[in-house]
PyMOL CGO cylinders between C-alpha atoms (Angstrom):
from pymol import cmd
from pymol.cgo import CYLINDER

trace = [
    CYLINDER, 16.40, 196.18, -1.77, 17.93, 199.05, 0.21, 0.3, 1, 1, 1, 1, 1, 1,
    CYLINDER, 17.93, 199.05, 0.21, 21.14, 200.68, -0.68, 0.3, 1, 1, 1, 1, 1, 1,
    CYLINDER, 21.14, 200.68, -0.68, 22.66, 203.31, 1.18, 0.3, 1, 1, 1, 1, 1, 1,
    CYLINDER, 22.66, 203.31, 1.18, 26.27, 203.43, 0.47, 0.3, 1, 1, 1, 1, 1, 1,
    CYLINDER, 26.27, 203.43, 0.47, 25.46, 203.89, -2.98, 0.3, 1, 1, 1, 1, 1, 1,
    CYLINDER, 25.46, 203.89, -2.98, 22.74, 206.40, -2.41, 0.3, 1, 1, 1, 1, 1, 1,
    CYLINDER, 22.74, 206.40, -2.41, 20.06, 204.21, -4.13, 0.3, 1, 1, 1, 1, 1, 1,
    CYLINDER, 20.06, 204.21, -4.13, 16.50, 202.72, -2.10, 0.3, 1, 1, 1, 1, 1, 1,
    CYLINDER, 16.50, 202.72, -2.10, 14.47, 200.40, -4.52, 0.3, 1, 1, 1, 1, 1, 1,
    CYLINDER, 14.47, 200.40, -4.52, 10.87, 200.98, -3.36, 0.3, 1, 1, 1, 1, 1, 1,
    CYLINDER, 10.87, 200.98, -3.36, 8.00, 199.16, -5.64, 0.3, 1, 1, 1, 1, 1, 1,
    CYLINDER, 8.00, 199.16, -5.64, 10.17, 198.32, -8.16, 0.3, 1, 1, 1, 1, 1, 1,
    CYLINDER, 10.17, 198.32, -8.16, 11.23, 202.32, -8.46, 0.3, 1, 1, 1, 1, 1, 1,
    CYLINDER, 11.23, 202.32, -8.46, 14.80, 203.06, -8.17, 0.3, 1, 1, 1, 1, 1, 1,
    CYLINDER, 14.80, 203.06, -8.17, 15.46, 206.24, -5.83, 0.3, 1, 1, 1, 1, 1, 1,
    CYLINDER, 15.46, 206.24, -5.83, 18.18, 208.61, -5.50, 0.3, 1, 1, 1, 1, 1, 1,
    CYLINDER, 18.18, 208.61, -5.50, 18.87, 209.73, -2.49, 0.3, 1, 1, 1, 1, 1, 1,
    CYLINDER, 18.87, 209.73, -2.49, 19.85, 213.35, -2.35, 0.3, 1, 1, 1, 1, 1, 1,
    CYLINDER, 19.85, 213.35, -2.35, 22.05, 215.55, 0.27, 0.3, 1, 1, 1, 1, 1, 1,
    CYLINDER, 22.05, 215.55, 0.27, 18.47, 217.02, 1.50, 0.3, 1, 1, 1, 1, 1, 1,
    CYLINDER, 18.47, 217.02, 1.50, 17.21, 213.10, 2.40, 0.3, 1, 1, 1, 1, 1, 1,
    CYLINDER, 17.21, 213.10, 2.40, 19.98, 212.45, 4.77, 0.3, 1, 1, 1, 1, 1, 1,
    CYLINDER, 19.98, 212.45, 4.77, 21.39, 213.82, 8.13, 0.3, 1, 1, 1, 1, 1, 1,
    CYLINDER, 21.39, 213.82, 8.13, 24.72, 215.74, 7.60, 0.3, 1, 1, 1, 1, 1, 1,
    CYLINDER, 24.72, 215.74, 7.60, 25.85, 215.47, 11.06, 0.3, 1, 1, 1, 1, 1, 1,
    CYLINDER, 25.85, 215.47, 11.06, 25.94, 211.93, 12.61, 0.3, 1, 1, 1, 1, 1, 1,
    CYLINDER, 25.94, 211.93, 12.61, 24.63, 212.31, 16.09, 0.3, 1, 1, 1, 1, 1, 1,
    CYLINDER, 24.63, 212.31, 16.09, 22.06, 210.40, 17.80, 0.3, 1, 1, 1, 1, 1, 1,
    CYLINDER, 22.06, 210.40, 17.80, 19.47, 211.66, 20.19, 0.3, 1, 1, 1, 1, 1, 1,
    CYLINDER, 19.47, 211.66, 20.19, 19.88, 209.42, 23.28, 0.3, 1, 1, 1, 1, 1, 1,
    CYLINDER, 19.88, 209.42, 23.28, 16.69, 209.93, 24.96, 0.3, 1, 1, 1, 1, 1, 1,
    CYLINDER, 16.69, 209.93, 24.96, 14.53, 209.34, 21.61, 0.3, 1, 1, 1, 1, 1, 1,
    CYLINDER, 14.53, 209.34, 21.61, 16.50, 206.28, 20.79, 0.3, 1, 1, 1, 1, 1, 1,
    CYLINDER, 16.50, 206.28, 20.79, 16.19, 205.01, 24.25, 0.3, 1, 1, 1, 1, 1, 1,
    CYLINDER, 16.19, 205.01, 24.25, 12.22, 205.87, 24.55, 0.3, 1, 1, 1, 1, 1, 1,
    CYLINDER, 12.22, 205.87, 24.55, 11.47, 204.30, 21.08, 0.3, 1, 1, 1, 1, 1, 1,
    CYLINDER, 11.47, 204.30, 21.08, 13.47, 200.97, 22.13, 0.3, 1, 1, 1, 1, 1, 1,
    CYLINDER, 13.47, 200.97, 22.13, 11.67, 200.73, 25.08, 0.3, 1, 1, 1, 1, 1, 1,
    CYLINDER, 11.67, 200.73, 25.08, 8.69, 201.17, 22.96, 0.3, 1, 1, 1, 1, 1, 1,
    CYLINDER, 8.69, 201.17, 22.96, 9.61, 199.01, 20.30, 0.3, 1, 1, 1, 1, 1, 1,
    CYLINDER, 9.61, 199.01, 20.30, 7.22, 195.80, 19.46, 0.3, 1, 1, 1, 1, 1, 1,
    CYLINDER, 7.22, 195.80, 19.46, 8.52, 192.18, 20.27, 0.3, 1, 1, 1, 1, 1, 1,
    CYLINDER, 8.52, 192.18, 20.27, 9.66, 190.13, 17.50, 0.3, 1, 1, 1, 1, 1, 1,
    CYLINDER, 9.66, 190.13, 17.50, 6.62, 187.80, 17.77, 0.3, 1, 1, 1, 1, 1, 1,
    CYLINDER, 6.62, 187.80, 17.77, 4.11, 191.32, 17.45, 0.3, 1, 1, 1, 1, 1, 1,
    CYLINDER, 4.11, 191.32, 17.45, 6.86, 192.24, 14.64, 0.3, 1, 1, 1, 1, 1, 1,
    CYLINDER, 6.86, 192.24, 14.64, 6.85, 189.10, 12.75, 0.3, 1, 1, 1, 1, 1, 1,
    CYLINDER, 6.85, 189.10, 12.75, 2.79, 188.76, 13.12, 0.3, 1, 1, 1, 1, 1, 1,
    CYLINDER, 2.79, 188.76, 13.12, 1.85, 192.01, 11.76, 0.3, 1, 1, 1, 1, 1, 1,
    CYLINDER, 1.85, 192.01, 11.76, 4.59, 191.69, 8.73, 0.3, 1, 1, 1, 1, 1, 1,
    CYLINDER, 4.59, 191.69, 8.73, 3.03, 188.36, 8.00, 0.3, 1, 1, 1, 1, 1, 1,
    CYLINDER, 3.03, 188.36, 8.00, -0.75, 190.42, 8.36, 0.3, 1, 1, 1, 1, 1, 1,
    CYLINDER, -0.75, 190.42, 8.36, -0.13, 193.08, 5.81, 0.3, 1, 1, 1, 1, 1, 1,
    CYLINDER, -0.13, 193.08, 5.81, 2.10, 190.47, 3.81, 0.3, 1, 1, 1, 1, 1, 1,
    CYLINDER, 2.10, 190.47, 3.81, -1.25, 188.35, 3.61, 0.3, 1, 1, 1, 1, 1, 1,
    CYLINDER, -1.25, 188.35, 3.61, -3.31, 191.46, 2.78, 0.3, 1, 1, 1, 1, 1, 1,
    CYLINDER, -3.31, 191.46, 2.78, -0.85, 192.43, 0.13, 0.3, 1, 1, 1, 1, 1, 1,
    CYLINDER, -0.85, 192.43, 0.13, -2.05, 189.80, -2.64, 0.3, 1, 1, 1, 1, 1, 1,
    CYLINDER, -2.05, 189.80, -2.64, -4.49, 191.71, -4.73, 0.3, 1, 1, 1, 1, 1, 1,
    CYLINDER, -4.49, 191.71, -4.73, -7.07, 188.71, -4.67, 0.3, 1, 1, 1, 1, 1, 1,
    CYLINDER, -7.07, 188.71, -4.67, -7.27, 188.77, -1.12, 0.3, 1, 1, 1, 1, 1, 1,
    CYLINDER, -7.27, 188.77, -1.12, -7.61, 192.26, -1.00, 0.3, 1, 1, 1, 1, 1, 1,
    CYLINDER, -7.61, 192.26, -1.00, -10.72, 192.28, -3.43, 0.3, 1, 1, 1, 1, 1, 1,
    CYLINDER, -10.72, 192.28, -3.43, -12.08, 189.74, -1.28, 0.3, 1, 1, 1, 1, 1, 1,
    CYLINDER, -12.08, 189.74, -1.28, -11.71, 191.72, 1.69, 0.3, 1, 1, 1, 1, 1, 1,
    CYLINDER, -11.71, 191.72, 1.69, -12.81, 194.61, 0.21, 0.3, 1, 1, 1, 1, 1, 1,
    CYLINDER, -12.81, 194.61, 0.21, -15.99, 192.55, -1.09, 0.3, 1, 1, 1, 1, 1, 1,
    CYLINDER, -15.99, 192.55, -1.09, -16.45, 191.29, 2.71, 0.3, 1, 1, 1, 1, 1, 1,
    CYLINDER, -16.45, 191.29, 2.71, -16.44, 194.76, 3.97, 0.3, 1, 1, 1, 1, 1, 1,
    CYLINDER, -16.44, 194.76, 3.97, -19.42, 195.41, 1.78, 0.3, 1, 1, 1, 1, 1, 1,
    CYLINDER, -19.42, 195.41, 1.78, -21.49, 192.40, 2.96, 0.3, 1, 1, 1, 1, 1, 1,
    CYLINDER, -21.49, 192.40, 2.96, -21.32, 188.90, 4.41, 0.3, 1, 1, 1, 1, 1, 1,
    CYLINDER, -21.32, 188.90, 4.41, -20.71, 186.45, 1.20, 0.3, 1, 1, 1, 1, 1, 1,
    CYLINDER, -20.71, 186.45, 1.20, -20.80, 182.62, 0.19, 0.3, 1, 1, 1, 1, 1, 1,
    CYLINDER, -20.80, 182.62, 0.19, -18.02, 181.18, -1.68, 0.3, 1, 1, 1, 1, 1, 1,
    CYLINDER, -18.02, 181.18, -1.68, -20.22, 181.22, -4.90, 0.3, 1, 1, 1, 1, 1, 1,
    CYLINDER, -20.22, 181.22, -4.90, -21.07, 185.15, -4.24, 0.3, 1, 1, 1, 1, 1, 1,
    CYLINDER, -21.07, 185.15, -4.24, -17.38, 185.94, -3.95, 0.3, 1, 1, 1, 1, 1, 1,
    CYLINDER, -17.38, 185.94, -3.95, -16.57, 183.88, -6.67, 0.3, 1, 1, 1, 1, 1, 1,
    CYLINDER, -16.57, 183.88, -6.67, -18.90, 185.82, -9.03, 0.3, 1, 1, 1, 1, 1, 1,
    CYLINDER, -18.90, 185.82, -9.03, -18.50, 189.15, -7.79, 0.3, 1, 1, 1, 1, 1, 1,
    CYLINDER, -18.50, 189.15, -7.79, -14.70, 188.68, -8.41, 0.3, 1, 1, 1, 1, 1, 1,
    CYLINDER, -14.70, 188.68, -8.41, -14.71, 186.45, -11.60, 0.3, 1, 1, 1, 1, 1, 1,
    CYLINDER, -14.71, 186.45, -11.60, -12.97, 183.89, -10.30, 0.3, 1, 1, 1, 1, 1, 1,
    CYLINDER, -12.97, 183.89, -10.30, -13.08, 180.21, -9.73, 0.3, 1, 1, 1, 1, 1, 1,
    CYLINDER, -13.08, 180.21, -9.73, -14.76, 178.75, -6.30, 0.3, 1, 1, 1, 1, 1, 1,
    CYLINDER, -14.76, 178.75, -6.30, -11.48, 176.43, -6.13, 0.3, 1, 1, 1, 1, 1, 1,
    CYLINDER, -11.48, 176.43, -6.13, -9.27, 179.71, -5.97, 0.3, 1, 1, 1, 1, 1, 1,
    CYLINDER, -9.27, 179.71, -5.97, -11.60, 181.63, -3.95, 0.3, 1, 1, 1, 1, 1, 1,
    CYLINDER, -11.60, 181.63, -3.95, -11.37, 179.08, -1.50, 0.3, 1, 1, 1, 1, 1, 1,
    CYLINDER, -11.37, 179.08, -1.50, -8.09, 178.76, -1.58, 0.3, 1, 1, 1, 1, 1, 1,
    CYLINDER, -8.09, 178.76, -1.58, -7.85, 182.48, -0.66, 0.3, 1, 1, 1, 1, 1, 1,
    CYLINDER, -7.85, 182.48, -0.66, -10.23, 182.35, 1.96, 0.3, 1, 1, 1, 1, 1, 1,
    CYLINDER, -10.23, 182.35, 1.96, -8.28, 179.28, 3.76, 0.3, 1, 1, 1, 1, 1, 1,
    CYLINDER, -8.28, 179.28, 3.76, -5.24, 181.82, 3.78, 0.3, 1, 1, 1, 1, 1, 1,
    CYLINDER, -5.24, 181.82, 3.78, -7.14, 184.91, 5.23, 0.3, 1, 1, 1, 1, 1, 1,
    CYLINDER, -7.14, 184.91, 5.23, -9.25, 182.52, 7.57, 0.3, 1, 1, 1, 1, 1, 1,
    CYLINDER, -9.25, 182.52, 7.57, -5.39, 180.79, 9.12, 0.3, 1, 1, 1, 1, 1, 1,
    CYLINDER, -5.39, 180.79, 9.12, -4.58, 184.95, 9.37, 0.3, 1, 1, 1, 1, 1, 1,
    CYLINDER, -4.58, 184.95, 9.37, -7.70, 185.76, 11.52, 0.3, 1, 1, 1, 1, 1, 1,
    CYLINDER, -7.70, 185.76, 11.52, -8.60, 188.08, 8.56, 0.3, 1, 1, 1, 1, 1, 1,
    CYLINDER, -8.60, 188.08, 8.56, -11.97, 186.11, 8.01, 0.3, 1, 1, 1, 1, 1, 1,
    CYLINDER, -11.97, 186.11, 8.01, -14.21, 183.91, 9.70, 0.3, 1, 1, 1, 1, 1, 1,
    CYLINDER, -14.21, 183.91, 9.70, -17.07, 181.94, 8.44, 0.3, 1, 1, 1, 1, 1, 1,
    CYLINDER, -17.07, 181.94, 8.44, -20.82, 180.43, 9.83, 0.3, 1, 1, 1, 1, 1, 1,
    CYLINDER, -20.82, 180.43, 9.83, -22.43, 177.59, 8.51, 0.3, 1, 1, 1, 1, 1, 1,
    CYLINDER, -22.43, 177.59, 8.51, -25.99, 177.84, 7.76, 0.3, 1, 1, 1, 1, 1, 1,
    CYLINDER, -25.99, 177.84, 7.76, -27.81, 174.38, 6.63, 0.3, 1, 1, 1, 1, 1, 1,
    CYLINDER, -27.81, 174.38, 6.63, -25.68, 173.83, 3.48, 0.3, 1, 1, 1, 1, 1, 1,
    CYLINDER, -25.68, 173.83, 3.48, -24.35, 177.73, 3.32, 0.3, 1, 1, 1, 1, 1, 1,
    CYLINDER, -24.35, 177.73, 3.32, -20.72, 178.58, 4.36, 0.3, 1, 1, 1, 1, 1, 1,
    CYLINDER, -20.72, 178.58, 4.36, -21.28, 182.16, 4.41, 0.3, 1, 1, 1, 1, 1, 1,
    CYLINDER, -21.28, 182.16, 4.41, -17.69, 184.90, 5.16, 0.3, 1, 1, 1, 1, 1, 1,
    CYLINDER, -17.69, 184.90, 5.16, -17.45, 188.15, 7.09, 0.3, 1, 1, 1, 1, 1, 1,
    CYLINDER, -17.45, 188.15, 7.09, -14.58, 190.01, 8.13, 0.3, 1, 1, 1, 1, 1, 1,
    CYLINDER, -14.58, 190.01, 8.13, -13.44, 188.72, 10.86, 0.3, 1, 1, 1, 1, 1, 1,
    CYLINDER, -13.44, 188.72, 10.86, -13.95, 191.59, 13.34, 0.3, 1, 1, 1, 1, 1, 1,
    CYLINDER, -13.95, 191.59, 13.34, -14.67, 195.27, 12.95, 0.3, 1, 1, 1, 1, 1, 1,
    CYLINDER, -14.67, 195.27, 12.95, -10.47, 196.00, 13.28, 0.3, 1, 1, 1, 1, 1, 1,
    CYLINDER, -10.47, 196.00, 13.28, -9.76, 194.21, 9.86, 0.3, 1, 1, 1, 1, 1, 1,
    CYLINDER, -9.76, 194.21, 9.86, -12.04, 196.77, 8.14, 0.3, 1, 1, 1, 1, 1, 1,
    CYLINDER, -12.04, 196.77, 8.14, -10.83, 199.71, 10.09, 0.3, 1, 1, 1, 1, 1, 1,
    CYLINDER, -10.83, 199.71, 10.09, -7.36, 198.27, 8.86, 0.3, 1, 1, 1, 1, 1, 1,
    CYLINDER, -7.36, 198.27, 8.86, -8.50, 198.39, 5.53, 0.3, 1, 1, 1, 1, 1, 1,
    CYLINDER, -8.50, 198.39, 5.53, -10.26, 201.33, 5.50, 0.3, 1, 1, 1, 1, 1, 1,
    CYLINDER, -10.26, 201.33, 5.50, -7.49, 203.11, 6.94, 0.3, 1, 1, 1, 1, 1, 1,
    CYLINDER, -7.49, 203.11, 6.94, -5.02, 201.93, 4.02, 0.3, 1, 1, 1, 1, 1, 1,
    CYLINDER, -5.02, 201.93, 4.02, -7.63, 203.30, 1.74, 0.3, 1, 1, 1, 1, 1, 1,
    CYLINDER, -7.63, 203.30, 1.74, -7.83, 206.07, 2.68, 0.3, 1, 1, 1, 1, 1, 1,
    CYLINDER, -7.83, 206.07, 2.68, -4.18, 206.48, 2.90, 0.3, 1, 1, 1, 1, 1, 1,
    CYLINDER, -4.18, 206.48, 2.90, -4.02, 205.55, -0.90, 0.3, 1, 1, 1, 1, 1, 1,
    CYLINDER, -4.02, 205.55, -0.90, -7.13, 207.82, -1.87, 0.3, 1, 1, 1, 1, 1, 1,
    CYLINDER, -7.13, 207.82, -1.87, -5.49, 211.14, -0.23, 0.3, 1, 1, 1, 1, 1, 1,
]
cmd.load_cgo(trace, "trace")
């Protein structure tokens, strides 16, 4: 929820006063930016895609599981453990991230084991990470 005519931004849950020092106090626009950026900007289909991405990524069980995937390549029943949760909801994660391209999987004999699904998810991740670490 963003509110601007009231001075107020809701971001996590916080509420946010926005102060003189936050805002512009002369309304002018810089033609060239605005005009490079638009020409820059992503399509709705990239837009919509990577909102949906970091929307899937946002779920903390899926992020533990990626996490957990970044570490090593995993079975259901490894993932399950490691994260104390049921195979049933494990795998129901999984489906999710695999639709997403966030995970693949290889069968081997009776094994289903996961991995990232290539090395950009865990740059992604590690990224973020870091971001949150600094």
């Amino acid at each position: 929820m963003l509110y601007l005519n009231n001075c107020a931004i809701v971001t996590r849950g916080t509420i946010m006063s926005m102060k003189k020092q936050d805002i512009c106090e002369v309304k002018t626009v810089n033609k060239t930016k605005v005009s490079a950026v638009k020409k820059a900007m992503l399509s709705e289909d990239e837009v919509n895609s990577l909102a949906e991405t970091f929307s899937v990524m946002s779920d903390p069980t899926r992020t533990k599981i990626i996490y957990a995937l970044s570490k090593e390549e995993l079975c259901v029943c490894d993932i399950a453990r490691v994260l104390g949760i049921s195979i049933s909801a494990i795998s129901h994660q999984l489906r999710i991230l695999r639709n997403m391209r966030l995970v693949k999987f290889r069968r081997e004999a009776k094994m289903v084991y996961y991995s990232l699904d290539d090395r950009h998810i865990n740059r992604l991740f590690n990224e973020g990470l870091k971001h949150i670490r600094e």
